[in-house]
Structure formats: C-alpha cells, structure tokens
NUSE-729775 format. One record per residue (C-alpha): residue in three letters; x, y, z. Coordinates in steps of 0.02 Angstrom, whole numbers, m for minus. Example, Ala and Ser with C-alpha at 12.3 -4.5 7.8 and 13.67 -1.06 7.14 Angstrom:
residues 2
{atom Ala,{615,m225,390}}
{atom Ser,{684,m53,357}}
end
This chain:
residues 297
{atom Unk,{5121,2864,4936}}
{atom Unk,{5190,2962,4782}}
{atom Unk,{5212,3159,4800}}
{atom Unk,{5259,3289,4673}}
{atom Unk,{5372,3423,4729}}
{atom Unk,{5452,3549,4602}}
{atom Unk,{5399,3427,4471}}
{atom Unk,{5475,3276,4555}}
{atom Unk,{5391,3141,4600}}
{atom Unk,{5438,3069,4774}}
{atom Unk,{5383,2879,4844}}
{atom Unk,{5362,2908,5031}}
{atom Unk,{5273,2821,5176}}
{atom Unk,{5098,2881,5227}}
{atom Unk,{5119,2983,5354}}
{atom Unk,{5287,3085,5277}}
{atom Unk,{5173,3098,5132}}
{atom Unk,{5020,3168,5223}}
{atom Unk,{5123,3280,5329}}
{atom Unk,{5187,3360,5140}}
{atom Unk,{5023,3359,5070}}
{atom Unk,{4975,3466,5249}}
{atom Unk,{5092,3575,5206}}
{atom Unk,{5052,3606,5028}}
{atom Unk,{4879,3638,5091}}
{atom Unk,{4936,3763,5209}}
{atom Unk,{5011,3861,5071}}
{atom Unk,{4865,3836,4954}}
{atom Unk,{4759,3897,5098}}
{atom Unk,{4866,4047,5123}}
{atom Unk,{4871,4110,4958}}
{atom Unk,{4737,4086,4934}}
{atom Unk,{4678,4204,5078}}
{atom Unk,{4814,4308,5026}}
{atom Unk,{4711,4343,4832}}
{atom Unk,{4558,4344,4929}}
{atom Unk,{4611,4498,5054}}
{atom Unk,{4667,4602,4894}}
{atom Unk,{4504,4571,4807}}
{atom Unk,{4408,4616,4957}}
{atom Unk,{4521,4770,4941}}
{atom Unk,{4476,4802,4780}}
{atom Unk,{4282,4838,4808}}
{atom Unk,{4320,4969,4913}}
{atom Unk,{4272,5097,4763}}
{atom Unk,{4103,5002,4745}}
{atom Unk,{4052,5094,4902}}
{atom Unk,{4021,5254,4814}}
{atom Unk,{3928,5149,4664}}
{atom Unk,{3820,5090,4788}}
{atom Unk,{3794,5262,4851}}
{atom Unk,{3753,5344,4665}}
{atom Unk,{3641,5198,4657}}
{atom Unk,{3554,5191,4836}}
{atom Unk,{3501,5396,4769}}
{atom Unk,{3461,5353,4586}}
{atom Unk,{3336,5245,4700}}
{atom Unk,{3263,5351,4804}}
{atom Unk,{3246,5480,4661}}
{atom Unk,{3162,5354,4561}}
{atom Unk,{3031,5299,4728}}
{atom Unk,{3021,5498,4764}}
{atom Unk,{2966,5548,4566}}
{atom Unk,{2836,5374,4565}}
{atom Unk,{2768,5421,4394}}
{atom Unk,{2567,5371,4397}}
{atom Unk,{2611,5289,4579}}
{atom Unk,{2696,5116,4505}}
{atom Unk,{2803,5089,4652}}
{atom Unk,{2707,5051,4821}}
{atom Unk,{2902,5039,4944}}
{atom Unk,{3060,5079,4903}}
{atom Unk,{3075,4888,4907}}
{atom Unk,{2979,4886,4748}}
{atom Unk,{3105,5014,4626}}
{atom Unk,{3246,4885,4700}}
{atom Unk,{3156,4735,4614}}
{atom Unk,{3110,4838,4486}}
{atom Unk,{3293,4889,4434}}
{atom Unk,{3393,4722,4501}}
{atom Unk,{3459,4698,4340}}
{atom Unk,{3531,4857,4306}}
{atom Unk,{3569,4858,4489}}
{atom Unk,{3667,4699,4483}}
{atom Unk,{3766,4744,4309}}
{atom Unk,{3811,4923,4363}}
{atom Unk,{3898,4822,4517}}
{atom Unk,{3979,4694,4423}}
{atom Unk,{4045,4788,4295}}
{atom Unk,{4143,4917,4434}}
{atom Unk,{4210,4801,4532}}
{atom Unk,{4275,4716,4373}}
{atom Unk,{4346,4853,4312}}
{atom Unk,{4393,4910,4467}}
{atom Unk,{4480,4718,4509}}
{atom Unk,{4564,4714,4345}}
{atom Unk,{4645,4876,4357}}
{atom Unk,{4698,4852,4544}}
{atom Unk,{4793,4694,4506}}
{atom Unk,{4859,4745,4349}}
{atom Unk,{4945,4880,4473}}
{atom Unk,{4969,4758,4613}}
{atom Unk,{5076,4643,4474}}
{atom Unk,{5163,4818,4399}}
{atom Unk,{5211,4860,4591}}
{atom Unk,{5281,4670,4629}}
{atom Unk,{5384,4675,4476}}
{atom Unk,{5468,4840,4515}}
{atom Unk,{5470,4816,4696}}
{atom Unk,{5587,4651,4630}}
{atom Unk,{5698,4766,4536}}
{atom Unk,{5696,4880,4680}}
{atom Unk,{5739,4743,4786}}
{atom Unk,{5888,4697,4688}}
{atom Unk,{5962,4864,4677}}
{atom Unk,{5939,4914,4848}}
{atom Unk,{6044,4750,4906}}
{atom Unk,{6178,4762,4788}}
{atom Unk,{6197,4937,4811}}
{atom Unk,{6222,4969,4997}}
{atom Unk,{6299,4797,4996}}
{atom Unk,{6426,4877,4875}}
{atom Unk,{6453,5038,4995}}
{atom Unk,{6478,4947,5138}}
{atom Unk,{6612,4822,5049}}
{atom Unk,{6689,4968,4975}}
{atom Unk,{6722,5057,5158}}
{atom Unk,{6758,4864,5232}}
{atom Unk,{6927,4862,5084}}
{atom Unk,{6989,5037,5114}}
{atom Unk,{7013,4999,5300}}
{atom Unk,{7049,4811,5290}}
{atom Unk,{7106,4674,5199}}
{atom Unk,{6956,4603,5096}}
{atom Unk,{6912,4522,4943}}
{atom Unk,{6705,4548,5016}}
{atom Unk,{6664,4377,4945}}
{atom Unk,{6524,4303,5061}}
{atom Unk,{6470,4467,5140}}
{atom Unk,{6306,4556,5121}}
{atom Unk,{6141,4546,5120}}
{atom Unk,{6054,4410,5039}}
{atom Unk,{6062,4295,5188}}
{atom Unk,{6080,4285,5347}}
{atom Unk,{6238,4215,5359}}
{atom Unk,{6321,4344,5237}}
{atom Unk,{6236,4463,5352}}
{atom Unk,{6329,4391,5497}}
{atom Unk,{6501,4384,5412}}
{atom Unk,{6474,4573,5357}}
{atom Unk,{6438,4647,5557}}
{atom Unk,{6593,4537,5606}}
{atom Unk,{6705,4616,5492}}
{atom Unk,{6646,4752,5539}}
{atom Unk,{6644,4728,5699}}
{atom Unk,{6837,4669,5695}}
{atom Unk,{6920,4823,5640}}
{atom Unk,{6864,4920,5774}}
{atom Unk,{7016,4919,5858}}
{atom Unk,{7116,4885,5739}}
{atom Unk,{7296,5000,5727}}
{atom Unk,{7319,4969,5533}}
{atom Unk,{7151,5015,5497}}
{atom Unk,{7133,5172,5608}}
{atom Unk,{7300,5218,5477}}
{atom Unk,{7209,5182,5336}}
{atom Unk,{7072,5275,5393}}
{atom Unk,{7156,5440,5402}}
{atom Unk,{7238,5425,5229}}
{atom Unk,{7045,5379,5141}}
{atom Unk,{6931,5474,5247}}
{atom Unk,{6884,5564,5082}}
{atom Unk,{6847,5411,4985}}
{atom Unk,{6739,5342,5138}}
{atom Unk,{6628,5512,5115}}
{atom Unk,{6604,5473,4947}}
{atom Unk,{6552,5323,4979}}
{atom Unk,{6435,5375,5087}}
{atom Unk,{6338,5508,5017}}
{atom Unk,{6298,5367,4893}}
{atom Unk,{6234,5274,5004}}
{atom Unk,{6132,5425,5053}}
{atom Unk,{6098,5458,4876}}
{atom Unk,{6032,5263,4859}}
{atom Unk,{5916,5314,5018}}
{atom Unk,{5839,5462,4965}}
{atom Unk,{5804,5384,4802}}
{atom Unk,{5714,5242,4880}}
{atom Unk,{5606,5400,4992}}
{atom Unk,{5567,5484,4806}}
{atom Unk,{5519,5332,4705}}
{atom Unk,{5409,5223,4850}}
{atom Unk,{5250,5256,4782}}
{atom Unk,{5319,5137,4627}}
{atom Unk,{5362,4979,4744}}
{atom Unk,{5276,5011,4927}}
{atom Unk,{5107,4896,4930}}
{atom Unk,{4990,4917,5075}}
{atom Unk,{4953,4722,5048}}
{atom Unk,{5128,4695,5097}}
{atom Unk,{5189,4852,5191}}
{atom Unk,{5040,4927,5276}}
{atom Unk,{4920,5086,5250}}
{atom Unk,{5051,5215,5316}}
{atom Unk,{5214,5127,5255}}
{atom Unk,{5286,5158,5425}}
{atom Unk,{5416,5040,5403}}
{atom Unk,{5505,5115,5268}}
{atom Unk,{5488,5298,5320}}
{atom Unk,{5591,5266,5479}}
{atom Unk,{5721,5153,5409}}
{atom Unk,{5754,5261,5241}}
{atom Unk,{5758,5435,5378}}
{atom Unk,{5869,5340,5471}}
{atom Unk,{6001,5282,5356}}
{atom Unk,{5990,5466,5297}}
{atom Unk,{6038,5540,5485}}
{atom Unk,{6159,5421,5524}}
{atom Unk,{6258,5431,5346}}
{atom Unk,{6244,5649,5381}}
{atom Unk,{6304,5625,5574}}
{atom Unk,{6446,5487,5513}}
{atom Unk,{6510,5632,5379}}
{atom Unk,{6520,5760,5518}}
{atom Unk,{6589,5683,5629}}
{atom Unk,{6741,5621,5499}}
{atom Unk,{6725,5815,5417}}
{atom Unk,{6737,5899,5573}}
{atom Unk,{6799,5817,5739}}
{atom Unk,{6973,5784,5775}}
{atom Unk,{7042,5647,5680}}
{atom Unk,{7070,5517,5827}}
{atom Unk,{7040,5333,5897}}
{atom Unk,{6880,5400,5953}}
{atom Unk,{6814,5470,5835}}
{atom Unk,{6872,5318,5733}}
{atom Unk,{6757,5218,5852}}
{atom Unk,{6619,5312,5823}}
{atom Unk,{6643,5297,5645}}
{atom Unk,{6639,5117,5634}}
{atom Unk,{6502,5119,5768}}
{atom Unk,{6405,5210,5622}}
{atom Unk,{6441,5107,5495}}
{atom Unk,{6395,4966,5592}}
{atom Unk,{6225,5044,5642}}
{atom Unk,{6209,5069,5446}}
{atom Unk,{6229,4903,5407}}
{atom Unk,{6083,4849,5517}}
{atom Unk,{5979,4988,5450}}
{atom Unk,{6014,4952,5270}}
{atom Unk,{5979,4764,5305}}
{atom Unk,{5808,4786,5387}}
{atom Unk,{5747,4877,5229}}
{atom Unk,{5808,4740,5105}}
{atom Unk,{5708,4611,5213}}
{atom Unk,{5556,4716,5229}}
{atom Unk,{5578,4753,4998}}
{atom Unk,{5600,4562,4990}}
{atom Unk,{5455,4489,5096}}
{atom Unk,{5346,4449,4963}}
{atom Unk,{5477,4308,4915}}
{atom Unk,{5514,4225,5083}}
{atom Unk,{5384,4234,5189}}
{atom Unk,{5340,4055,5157}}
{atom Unk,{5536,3986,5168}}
{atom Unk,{5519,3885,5312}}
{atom Unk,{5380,3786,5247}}
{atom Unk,{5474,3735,5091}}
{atom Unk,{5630,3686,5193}}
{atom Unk,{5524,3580,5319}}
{atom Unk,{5458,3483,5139}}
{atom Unk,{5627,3450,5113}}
{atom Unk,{5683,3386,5274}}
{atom Unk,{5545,3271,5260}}
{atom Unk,{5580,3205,5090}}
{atom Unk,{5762,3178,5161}}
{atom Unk,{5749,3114,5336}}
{atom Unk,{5935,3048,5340}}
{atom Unk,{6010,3175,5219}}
{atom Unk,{6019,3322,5324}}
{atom Unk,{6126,3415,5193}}
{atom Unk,{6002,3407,5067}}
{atom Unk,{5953,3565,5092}}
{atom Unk,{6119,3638,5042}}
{atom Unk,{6118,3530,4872}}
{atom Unk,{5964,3664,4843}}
{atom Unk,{6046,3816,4756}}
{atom Unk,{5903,3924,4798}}
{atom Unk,{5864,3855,4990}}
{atom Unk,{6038,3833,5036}}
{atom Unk,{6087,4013,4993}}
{atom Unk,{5936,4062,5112}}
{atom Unk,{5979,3934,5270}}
{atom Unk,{6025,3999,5447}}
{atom Unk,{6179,3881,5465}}
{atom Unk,{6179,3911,5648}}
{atom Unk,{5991,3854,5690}}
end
C-alpha cells in the first residue's frame, strides 16, 4: 500500500498503511471541526440581523397596505429573497473579517510566542551564569527536555558555597535581570488583546491573567527579599526557590502561546513510528520532531 507523508511516498503493508491513513483522517476530521467551530463563531453578529429583520417583518404584516398579507407567514415568503441575501451577505462579511483577524492574531501570537521564549529563557540563563558555571547551551524552553535540564541547574546550586559567593558580589545584576523579566510580563498583560484567541485560550483568558500576575509577584517578592533581608544562606534559598518557581511560571505561559502548533504532535510522531517499525531513532533524524521528543517516555 503506498502512502504520502510530507511529500514522500512510503510502500507499507495494509494494515501499517490503514492505521496512517486513520490517522490522517483523524487530523482531517479535527481541523476540520476546528474551522467549523470558528465559523459557527462567526454568526454570532447575525443574531441582531435576524432581529432588525424579524421587526422590519412585523412592521411590514402590522402596516398590510390594501390587506395583501393574510399571516405573518405570508410577508416571510413574500420577502425570502431579500431575507436570504441580507443574511448571506452579513455573515460573509462578518466571516471574512473574523478570520482575516483570526489569521492577523495567529501570526502575531507566533511572534509573540517567539519572543516570550527567548526572552525569559535569556533571563533565566543570564541569573543561571552569574551564580554558576554555564555556557546555557541545551536549556530553556522549547522542549521538554531543555525544560528539564534548566530546573536541574537550577535546582543544583541551591546549596552550592561558590554560588551563594557569587551571589552576594551580583545581587545587583540579578535585579536587573529581573525587572526585565517583569518588564517582558507586563508587556505580555498590555499587548494580549493582539495574540489572546478565545478559539484557543477561552472567553475570559484565565490562563494568562494568572500566570502573567504571577510571574509579576514573584519577580517583586524575589527583589525584596534580595533588596531588603539580610544577605544570608537563607535568604539565598529563598532566592533560588523563586527563581525556580519562575521558571515554571514562565514555562506554562510559553506552552499555553504555543498550543496552536503542537497540539497535534503526538499524532505525527505515532506516523512515524509506524513508517519505521525497527528504526526507533527515526524520530530524532526529524529536525523538527526530535527537538520536540520527551526522551524519557
């Protein structure tokens, strides 16, 4: 059975080949209902054409000029047509516009994306060399394996002599560092009627609200505490304790920006595991899919 997958064609048996062609469907099928949920969303506005029109009716039935209409039922047959093209051409109009927006608001939630990741990933490295020895290659946010090497190192200085030193001689750099992170956060509060889509995020944008107040407490209580209690171990602790809880925070907000782009990861990584029964390591010849694996699953 031949298969196309990213422009390659693939000779498999039957059944691997159905089980692709399943999945394919699946995605076709949720897309699909994906399109279909935003243009259902889209006629929402039509609601108050149908009410202008429901009372051009009944003013129409009411007035009855030399008694032509016997029911109401008889001014809606007589004005179907303008009826029908007063509907079509508002939810047209209204569709177009709404995914025009919908398509503006993907491309700069992207951008948003981007910066967000590289920018907190940034702080965070920046505060991981002052206090240790790092070059930060491998650490962030883009997967979850740089995510786990991040909250180890992290996680490793905490008791570490030479970096409680190091932390008393660039406590003032680590401020720096992050109010820009708090900077980066309020930014993201300002500007997230430009990337925040109810499609993807929910009506009340919940999500974001808590995460973007909370990186905003925590980075304020983490400056105090450096700014104004004693310089110690403990309060040392308590510092990297923050940072720690920042890097959480900070990485639940990238993953909610990037949904969009990898909700439907695992089905593409099951296609592949078919296509490559005995090549288990196939996946990490895939640039793109590789970068995106849990190793440890």
């Amino acid at each position: 059975m031949k298969i196309k997958y990213k422009r390659v064609e693939y000779s498999l048996p039957f059944i691997s080949g159905l089980k692709i062609l399943l999945i394919k469907l699946n995605l076709i099928v949720i897309r699909l209902s994906r399109m279909l949920k935003r243009l259902v969303s889209y006629a929402k506005p039509l609601l108050i054409v149908i009410a202008c029109l429901i009372i051009y009716t009944l003013l129409l039935y009411i007035i009855n000029h030399n008694n032509i209409y016997i029911s109401f039922f008889d001014v809606l047959l007589d004005i179907k047509n303008t009826i029908f093209t007063v509907l079509f051409l508002s939810y047209f109009i209204s569709s177009t516009a709404n995914e025009r927006e919908y398509r503006r608001k993907i491309r700069a939630r992207h951008d948003t994306y981007v910066d967000t990741m590289f920018g907190f990933e940034r702080s965070l490295i920046k505060i991981l060399k002052l206090l240790c020895s790092t070059d930060g290659e491998s650490l962030g946010f883009y997967n979850i394996e740089q995510a786990r090497r991040l909250y180890k190192k992290i996680d490793s200085i905490n008791y570490s002599k030479p970096s409680y030193e190091l932390y008393k001689q660039n406590y003032l750099r680590i401020i720096d560092i992050l109010s820009s992170m708090r900077d980066l956060a309020i930014r993201l509060h300002t500007t997230r009627k430009e990337f925040v889509i109810p499609f993807w995020d929910g009506e009340n944008n919940i999500t974001f609200s808590y995460y973007i107040t909370s990186i905003q407490s925590r980075v304020n209580e983490t400056i105090d505490k450096i700014k104004y209690e004693k310089m110690d171990e403990n309060n040392y602790r308590n510092f990297i304790s923050g940072v720690r809880t920042l890097a959480h925070t900070t990485s639940s907000i990238v993953d909610q920006l990037r949904k969009p782009w990898r909700i439907d990861l695992k089905k593409h990584i099951a296609i592949v595991n078919i296509l490559y029964p005995n090549n288990k390591n196939k996946l990490l010849e895939d640039h793109y899919l590789s970068m995106l694996l849990d190793l440890k699953n």
